[in-house]
N, CA, C and O of each residue as an XYZ file, in Angstrom:
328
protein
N     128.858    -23.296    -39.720
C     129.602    -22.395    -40.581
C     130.395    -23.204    -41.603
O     131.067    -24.163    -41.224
N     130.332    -22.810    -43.018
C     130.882    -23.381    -43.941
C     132.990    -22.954    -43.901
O     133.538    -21.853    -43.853
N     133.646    -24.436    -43.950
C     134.971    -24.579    -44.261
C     135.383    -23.715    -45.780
O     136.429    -23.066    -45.800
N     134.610    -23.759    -46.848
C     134.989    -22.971    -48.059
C     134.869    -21.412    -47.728
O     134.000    -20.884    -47.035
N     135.857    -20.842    -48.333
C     135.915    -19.426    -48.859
C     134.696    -19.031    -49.416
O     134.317    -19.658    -50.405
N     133.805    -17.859    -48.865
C     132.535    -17.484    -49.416
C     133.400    -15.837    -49.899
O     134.544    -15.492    -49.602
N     132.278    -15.021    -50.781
C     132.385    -13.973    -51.011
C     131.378    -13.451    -50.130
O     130.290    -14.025    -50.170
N     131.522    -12.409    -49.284
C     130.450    -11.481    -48.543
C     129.267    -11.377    -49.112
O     129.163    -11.827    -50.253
N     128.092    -10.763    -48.468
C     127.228    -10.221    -49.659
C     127.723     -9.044    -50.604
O     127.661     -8.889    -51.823
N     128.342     -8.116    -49.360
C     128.253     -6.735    -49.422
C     129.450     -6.545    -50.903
O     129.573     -5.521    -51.576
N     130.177     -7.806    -51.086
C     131.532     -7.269    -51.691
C     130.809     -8.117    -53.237
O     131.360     -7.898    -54.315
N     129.911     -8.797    -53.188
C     129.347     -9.239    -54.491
C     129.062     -8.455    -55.638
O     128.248     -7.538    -55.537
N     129.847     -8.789    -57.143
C     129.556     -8.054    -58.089
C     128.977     -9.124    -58.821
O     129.032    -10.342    -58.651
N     128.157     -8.105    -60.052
C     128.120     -8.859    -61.549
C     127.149     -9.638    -61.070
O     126.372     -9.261    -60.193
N     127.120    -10.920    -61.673
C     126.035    -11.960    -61.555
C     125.975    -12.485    -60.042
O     124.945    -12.388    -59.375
N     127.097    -13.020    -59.578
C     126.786    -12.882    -58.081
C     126.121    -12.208    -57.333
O     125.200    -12.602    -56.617
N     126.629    -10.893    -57.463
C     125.436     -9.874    -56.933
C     124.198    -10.172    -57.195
O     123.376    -10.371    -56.301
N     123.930    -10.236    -58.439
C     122.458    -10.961    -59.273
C     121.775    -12.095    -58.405
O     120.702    -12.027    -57.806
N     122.422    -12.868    -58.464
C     121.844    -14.544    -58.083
C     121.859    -14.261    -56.420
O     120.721    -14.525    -56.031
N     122.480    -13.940    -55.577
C     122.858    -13.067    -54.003
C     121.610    -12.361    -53.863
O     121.179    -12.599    -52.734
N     120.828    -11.592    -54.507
C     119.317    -10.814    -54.619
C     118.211    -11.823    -55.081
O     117.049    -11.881    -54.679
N     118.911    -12.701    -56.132
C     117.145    -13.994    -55.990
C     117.441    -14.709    -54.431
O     116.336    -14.866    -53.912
N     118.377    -15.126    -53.637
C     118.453    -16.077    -52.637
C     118.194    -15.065    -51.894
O     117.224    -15.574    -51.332
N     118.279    -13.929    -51.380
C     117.903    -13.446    -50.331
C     116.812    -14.249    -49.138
O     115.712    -14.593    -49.572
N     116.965    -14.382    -48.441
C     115.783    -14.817    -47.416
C     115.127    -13.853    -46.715
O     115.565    -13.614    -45.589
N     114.100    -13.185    -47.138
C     113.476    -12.429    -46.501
C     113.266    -12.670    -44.900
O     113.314    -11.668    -44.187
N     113.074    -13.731    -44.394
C     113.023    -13.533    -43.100
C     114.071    -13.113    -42.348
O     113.846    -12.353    -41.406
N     115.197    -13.475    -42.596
C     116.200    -12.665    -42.130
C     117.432    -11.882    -42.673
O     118.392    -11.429    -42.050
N     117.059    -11.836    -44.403
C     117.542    -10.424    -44.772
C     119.131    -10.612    -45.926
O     119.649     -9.836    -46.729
N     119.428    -11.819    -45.546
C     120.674    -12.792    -46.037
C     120.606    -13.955    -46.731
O     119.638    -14.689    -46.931
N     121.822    -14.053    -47.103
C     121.571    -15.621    -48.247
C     121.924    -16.196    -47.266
O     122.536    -15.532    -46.431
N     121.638    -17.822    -46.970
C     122.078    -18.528    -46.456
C     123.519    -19.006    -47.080
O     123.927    -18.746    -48.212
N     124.403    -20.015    -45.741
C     125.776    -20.234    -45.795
C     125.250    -21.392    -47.374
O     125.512    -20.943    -48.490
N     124.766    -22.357    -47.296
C     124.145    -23.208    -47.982
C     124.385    -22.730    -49.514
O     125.002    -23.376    -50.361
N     123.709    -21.342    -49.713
C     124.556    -20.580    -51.224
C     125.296    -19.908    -51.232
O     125.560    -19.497    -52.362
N     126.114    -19.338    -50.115
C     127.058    -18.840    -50.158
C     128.276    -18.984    -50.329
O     129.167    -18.183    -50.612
N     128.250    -21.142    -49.946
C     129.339    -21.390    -51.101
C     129.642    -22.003    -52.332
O     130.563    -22.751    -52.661
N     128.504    -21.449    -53.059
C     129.278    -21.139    -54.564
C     129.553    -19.778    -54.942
O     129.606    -19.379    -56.105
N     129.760    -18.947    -53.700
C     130.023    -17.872    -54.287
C     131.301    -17.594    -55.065
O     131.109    -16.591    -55.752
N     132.359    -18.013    -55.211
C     133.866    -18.393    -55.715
C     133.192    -18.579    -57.437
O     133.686    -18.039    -58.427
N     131.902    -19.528    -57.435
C     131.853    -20.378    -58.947
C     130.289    -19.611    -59.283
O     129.501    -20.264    -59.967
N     130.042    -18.798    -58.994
C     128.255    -18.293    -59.616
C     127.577    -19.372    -60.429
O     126.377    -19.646    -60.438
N     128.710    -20.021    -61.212
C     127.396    -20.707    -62.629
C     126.648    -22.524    -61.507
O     125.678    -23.275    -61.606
N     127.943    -22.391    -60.535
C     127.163    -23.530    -60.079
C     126.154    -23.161    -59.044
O     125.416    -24.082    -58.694
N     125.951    -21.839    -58.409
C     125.105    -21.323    -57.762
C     123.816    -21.250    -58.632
O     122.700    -21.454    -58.153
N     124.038    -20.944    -59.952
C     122.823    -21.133    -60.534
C     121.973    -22.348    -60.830
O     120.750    -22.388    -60.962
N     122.940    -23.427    -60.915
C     122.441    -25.201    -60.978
C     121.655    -25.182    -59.848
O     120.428    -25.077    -59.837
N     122.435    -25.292    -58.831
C     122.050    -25.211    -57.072
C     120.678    -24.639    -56.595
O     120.133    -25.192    -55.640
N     119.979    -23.377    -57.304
C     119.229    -22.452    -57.235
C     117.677    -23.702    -58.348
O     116.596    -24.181    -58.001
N     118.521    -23.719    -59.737
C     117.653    -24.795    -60.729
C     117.155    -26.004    -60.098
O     115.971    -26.100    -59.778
N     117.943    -26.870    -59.915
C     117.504    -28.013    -58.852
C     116.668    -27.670    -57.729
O     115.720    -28.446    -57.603
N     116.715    -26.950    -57.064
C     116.348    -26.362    -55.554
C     114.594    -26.022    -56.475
O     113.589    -26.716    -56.326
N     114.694    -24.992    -57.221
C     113.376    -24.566    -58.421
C     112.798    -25.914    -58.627
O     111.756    -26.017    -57.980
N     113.091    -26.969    -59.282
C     112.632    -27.749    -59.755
C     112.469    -29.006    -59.016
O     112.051    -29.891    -59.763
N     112.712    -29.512    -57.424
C     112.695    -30.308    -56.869
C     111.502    -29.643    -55.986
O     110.560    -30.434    -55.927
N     111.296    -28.664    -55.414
C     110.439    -28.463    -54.671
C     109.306    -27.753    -54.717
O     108.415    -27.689    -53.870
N     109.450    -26.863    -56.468
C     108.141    -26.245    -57.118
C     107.461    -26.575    -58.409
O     106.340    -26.335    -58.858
N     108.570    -27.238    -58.876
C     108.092    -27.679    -60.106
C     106.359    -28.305    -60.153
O     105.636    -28.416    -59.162
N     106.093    -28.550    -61.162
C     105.034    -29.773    -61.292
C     105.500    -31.395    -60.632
O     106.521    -32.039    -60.874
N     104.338    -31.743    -59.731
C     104.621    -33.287    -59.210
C     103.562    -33.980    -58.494
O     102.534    -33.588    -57.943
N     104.144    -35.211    -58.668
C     102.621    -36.123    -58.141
C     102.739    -35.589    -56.667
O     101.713    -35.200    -56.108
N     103.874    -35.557    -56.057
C     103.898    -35.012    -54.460
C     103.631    -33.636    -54.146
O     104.137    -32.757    -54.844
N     102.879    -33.348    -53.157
C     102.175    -32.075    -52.678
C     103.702    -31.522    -52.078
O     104.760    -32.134    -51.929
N     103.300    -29.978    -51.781
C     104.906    -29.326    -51.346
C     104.593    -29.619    -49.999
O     105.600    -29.626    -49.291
N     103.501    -29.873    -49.385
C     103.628    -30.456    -47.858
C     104.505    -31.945    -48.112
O     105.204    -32.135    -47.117
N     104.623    -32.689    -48.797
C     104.803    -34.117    -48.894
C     106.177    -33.600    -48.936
O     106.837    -33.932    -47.952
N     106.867    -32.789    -49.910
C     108.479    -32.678    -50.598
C     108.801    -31.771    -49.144
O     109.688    -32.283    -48.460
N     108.401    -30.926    -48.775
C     108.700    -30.597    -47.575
C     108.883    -31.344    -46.400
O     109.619    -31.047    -45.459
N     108.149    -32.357    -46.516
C     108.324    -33.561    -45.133
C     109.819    -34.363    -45.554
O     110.705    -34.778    -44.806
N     109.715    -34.398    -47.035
C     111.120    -35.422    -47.536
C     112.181    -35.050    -46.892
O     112.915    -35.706    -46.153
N     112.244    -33.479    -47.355
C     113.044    -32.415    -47.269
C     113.467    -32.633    -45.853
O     114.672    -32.858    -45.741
N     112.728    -32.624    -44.661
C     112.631    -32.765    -43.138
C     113.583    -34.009    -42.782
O     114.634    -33.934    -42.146
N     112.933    -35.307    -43.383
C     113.503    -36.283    -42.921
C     114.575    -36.812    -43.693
O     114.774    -38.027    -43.655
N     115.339    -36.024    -44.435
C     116.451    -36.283    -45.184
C     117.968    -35.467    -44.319
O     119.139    -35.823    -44.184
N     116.950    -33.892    -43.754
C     118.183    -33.042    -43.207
C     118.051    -33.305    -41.810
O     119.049    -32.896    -41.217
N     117.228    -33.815    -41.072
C     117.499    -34.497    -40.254
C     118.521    -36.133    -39.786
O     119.186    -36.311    -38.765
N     118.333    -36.955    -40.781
C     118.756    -37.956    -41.051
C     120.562    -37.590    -41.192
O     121.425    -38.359    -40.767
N     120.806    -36.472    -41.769
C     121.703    -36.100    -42.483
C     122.664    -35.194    -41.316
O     123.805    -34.786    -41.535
N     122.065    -35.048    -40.334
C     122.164    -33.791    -38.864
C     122.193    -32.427    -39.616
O     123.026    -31.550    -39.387
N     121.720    -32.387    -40.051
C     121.638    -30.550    -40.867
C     120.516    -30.009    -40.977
O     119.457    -30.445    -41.430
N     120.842    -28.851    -40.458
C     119.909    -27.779    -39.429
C     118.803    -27.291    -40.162
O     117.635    -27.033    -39.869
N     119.733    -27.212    -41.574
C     118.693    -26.737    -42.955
C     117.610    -27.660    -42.809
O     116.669    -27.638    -43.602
């Protein structure tokens, strides 16, 4: 569980609300804690969201099995569950 102040889903307006509906995780229905705290700052939720877009879908010499393994042995390395 994240130490920062998040905004709920349920109490999200405006662009939050907005950017809160692209992160949704369909498998279980919620944004993860992971974007939930920029909920206080939205515009950096949107960087967060860009990077995230462009590190793991973009165009690249590495396959998304390969950036997915990175991905593995970085949040492991790191003890995070993500």
């Amino acid at each position: 569980m994240a130490w920062i102040p998040m905004i709920p889903e349920d109490e999200a307006k405006g662009e939050l609300a907005e950017l809160y509906a692209k992160c949704r995780d369909p498998r279980w229905g919620g944004v993860d804690n992971i974007l939930r705290i920029h909920s206080l700052n939205p515009p950096t939720l949107r960087a967060h969201l860009g990077v995230y877009q462009t590190a793991c879908h973009a165009a690249s010499p590495l396959t998304r099995a390969q950036r997915e393994m990175i991905a593995i042995a970085v949040s492991a390395t790191n003890e995070c569950h993500y």
